[in-house]
Each structure stands twice: as structure tokens, then as C-alpha cells.
TIDOKE-367964 format. One record per residue (C-alpha): x, y, z; residue in three letters. Coordinates in nm, 3 decimals, decimal comma, padded with zeros to 5 digits. Layout:
REM residues N
     east    north       up  resn
        X        Y        Z   ALA
...
//
This chain:
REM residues 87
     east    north       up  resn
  -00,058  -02,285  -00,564   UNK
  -00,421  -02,134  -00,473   UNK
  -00,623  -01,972  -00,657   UNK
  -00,576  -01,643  -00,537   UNK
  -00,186  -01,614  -00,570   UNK
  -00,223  -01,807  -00,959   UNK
  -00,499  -01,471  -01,035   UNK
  -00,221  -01,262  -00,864   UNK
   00,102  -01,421  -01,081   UNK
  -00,103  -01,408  -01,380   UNK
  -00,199  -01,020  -01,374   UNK
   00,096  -00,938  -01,164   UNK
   00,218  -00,601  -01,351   UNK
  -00,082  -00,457  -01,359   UNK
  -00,136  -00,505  -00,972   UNK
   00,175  -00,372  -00,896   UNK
   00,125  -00,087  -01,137   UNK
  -00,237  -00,031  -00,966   UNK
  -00,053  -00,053  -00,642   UNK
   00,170   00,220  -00,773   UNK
  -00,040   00,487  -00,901   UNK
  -00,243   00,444  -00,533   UNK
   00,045   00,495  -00,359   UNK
   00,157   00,797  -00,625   UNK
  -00,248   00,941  -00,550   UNK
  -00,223   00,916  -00,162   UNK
   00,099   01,153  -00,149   UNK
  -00,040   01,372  -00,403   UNK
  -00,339   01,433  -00,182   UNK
  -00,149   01,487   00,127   UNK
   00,073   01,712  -00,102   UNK
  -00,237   01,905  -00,260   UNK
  -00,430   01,969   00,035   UNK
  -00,163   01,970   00,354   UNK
  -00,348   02,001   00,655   UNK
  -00,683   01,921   00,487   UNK
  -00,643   01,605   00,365   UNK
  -00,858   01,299   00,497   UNK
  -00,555   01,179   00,655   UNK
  -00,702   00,878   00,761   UNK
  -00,846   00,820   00,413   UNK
  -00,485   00,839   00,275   UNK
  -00,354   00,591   00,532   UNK
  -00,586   00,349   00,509   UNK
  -00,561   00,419   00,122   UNK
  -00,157   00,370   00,160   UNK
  -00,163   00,061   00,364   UNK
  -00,370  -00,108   00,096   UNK
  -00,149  -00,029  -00,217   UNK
   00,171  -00,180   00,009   UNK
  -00,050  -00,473   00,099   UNK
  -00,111  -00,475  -00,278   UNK
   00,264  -00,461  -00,343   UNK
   00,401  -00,688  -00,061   UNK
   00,227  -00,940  -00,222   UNK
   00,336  -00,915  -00,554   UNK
   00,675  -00,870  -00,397   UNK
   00,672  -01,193  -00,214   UNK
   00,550  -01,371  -00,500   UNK
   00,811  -01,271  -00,719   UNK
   01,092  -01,295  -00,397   UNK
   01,227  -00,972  -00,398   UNK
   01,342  -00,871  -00,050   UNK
   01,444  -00,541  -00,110   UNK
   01,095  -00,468  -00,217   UNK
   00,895  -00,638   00,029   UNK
   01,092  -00,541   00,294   UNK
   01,018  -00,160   00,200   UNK
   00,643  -00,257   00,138   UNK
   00,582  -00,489   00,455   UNK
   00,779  -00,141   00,619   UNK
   00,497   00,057   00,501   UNK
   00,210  -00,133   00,602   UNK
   00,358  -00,093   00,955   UNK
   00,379   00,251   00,874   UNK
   00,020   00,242   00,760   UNK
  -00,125   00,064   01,051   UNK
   00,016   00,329   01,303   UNK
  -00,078   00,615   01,052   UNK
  -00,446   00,443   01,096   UNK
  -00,467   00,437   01,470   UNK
  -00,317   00,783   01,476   UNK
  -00,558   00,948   01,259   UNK
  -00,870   00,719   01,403   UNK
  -00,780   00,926   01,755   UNK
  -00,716   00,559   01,874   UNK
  -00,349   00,651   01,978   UNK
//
């Protein structure tokens, strides 16, 4: 196993709870401030937490959850390009 994924296994929970309160932030924001949130801060921002939890989620091989996760970086990346004007 590398390095990085033993670091990962060893402090998995409190990745995935990291990963969690980011996602829980980004949707507050957009909730707070509606039309004035840095939308493309809260993408980007969103995109990392399900990068964060993908991970974890493949490492521990659930499906459910890194199907929904890999779903939301998808999400995320369009959410990017949308915001950045580049689409």
C-alpha cells in the first residue's frame, strides 16, 4: 500500500468527518447568501470534500458511497466550468 492511502486508512474518520462538515459549510453558504454566494468558491469547495470522501469510500469499498461521491465530483467539475464563465 503507499504511503498516502496507509496516512488516509489510518486517520480515515476524521477525513471523512472533515469531508463532511465541508460539504455541510458549502450548502450552508449557498443557503445563507442565495444569489450572493461565491458560487464558484462553493463548487470548487464541494468538489474537494467528495474528492475527500470518494477516497475514503474506495478505500473502505463502499459502492453506494462512492458512487454518490464520484457523482458529485462530476457534479462539481461542471458546477466549476459553469461558474468560471467557461461553459
Amino acid at each position: 500500500m503507499n504511503p498516502l492511502n496507509a496516512f488516509v486508512i489510518r486517520y480515515i474518520r476524521p477525513i471523512e468527518m472533515l469531508g463532511v462538515l465541508m460539504r455541510i459549510f458549502s450548502f450552508s453558504l449557498v443557503s445563507w447568501l442565495g444569489e450572493d454566494s461565491p458560487f464558484l468558491f462553493v463548487w470548487i469547495f464541494n468538489t474537494c470534500d467528495a474528492v475527500l470522501l470518494s477516497w475514503t469510500s474506495v478505500l473502505k469499498k463502499d459502492n453506494a458511497y462512492t458512487l454518490l461521491n464520484v457523482f458529485w465530483i462530476g457534479v462539481g467539475l461542471i458546477g466549476i466550468l459553469r461558474a468560471s464563465g467557461w461553459i
